[in-house]
N, C-alpha and C positions, 0 to 999 in steps of 0.2 A: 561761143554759144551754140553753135553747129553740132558739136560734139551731146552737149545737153539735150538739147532737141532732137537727136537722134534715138540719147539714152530713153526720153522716156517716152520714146514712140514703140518702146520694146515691152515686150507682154512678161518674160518676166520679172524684169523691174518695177513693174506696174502692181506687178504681186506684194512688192515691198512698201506698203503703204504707207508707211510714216517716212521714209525715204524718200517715196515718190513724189508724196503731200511737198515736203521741202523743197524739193528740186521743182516743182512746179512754181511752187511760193517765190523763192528766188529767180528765176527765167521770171516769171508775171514781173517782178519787181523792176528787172533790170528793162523789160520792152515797155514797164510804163512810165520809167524816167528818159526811155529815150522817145518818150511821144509815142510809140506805138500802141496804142489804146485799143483798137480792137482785137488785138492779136490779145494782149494782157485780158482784157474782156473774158478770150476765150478760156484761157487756161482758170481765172478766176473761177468761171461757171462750173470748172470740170471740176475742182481742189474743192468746193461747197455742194457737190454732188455726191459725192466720194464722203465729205464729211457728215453732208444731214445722213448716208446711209450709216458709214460706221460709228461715230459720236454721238450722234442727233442735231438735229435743226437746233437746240437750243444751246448747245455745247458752246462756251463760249468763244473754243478755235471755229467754231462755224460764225459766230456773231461776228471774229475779228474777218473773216471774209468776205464777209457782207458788206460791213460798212469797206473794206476796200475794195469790193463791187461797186458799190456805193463813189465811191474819191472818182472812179476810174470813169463813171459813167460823167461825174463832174466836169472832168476834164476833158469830155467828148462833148459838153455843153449840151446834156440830157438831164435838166435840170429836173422837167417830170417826176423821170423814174427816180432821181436822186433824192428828193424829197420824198419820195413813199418808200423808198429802200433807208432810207436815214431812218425816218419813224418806226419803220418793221424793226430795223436793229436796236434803237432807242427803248422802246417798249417791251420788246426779247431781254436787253441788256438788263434795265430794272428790275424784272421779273427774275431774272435768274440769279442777277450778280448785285440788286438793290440800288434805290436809286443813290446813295451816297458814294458808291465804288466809281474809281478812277475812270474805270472805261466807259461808263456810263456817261459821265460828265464830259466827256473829251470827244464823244462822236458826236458832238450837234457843231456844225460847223458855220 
């Protein structure tokens, strides 16, 4: 993971956005099954930054980051913000993607 973490602390890789988006998504993945929750925290915030500006906030690769903002924040026992990040996503998701679609019904937890 050293080597990952290296790459995308590089400004031209960072240039490669769909690229980048990935390799952050995977790094977030792998520190929030080994427990490392605020570090996954962070990279979340950055990969849903990056996306409300190139996607949009509604896009729903931005929705799937939220609710795993959302999991992640669960798992730091921040149940608060989990609950008003679960509804924000929940209500985005119907809005966008209807209340009948899959992702919709799968992120209330």
């Amino acid at each position: 993971m050293p080597h990952v973490l290296f790459l995308l602390g590089e400004n031209q890789f960072q240039k490669q956005q769909d690229q980048y988006i990935y390799h952050i998504q995977s790094v977030e993945t792998c520190l929030d099954s080994d427990g490392r929750y605020k570090e996954a925290e962070k990279l979340l915030l950055q990969v849903m930054e990056i996306q409300k500006q190139v996607l949009r906030p509604e896009h729903p690769d931005t929705l799937t980051s939220m609710a795993n903002l959302a999991s992640t924040y669960w798992n730091q026992g921040r149940w608060t913000e989990t609950d008003e990040l679960e509804v924000q996503a929940m209500e985005a998701r119907k809005q966008v993607l209807g209340p009948e679609h899959a992702d919709t019904s799968t992120l209330v937890m």
